[in-house]
C-alpha positions as CSV (number, residue, x, y, z in Angstrom):
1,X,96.0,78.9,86.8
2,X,98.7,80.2,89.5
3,X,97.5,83.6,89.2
4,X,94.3,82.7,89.9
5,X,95.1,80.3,92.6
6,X,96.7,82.9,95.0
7,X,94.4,85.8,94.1
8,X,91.8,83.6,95.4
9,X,93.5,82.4,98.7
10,X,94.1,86.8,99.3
11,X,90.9,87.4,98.4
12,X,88.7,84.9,100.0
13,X,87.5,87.0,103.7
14,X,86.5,83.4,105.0
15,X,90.0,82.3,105.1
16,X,91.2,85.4,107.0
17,X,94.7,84.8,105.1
18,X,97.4,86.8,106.9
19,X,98.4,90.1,104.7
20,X,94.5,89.1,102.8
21,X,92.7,91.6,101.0
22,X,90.3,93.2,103.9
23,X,88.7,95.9,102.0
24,X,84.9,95.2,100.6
25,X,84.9,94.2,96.8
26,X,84.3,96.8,94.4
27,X,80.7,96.9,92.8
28,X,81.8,97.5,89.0
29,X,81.4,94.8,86.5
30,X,84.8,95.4,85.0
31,X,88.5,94.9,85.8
32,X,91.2,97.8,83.9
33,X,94.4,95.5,82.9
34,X,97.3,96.8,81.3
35,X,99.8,93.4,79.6
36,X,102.6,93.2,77.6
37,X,102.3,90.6,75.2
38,X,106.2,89.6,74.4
39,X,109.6,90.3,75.6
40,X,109.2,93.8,73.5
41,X,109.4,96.5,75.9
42,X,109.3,94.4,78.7
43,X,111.9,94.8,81.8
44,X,110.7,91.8,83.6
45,X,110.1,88.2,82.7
46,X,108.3,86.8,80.3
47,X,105.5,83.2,81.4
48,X,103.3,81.8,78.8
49,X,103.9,84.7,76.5
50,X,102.8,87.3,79.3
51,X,105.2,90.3,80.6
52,X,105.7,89.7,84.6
53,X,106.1,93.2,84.9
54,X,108.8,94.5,87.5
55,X,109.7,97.3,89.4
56,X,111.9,99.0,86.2
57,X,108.0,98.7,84.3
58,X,107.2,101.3,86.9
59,X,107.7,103.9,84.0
60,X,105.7,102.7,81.7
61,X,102.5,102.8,83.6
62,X,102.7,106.1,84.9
């Protein structure tokens, strides 16, 4: 629910959030997400059985 929470308050243009998303939303029907289920191979922390990926990830997605 956090994650959703706070990508809302950036996103929302009505609320003119300082540092909000400004840009107009993208027209596609999909999202592309990349999650690391576990600890295994991850360098950050680990919430509800999620990877919070951190900066040493940075490797693994390029």
């Amino acid at each position: 629910p956090d994650e959703h929470y706070w990508a809302t308050l950036n996103y929302n243009i009505h609320l003119r959030a300082p540092g909000g998303y400004k840009a107009k939303s993208d027209p596609t029907q999909w999202t592309a997400r990349y999650v690391i289920w576990g600890k295994r191979g991850c360098q950050g922390i680990v919430v509800h059985g999620i990877c919070i990926l951190s900066t040493a990830d940075l490797p693994t997605l390029y």
